[in-house]
N, C-alpha and C positions, 0 to 999 in steps of 0.2 A: 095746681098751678092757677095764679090768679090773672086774670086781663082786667085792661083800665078802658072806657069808653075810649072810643077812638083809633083804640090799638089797631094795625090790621095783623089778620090774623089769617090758617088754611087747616084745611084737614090735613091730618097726619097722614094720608090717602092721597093727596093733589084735589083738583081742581083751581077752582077758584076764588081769588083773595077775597077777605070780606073785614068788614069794617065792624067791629065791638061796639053795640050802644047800651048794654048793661051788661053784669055780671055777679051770682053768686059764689060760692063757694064749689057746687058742683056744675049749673049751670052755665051760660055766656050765649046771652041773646044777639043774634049777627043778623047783619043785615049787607046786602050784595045785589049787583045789578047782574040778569040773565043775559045770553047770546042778543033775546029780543031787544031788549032794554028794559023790561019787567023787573021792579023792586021787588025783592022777597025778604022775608024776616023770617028768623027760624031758632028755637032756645037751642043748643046742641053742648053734651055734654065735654066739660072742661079736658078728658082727658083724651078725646078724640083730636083737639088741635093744637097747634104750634104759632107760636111768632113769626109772623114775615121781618126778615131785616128790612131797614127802611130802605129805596132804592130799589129794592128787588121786586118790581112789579112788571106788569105788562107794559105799561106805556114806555118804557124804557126798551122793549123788545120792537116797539112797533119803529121807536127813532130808530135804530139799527137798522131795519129792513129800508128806511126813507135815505140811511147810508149807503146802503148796498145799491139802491134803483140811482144813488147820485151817482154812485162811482161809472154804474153802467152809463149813464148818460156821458160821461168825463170819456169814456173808452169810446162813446160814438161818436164825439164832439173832435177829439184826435185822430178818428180813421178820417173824416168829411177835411181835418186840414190837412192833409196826406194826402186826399185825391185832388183836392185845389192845388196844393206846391208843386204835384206831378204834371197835373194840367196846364199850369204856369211854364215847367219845363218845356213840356211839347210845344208849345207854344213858340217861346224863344229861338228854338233850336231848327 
């Protein structure tokens, strides 16, 4: 299987997505940023990896979780006007 510069690309194993800057026939030179934030480059043979669809990466996992902590904030933001409307009650009454 052939990769084009740029392609991203993973082990057939998981980890981590990595970005194609050459490629021959058996080879596919990758390059990927670590946990630290350390470039690495590494040649790895063509039949240990697969295509990432495009779309299918982390940063799309990280917006989901910035969905998740909004919605909590939306469920805190509606309990605090529920104890205002009540307090409002007692109030009147």
């Amino acid at each position: 299987m052939s990769f084009e510069p740029g392609e991203v690309v993973m082990l057939k194993s998981g980890g981590q997505p990595m970005t194609v800057v050459a490629s021959d026939d058996e080879h596919i030179d990758c390059i990927w940023l670590g946990e630290e934030g350390n470039l690495f480059r590494e040649s790895i043979p063509a039949a240990a990896l697969i295509a990432v669809p495009p779309g299918d990466d982390e940063v799309e996992d990280e917006d989901e979780d910035d969905e998740e902590e909004s919605d909590d904030e939306d469920d805190e933001d509606e309990a605090d006007d529920e104890d205002a409307t009540s307090k409002r009650k007692r109030k009147v009454a």
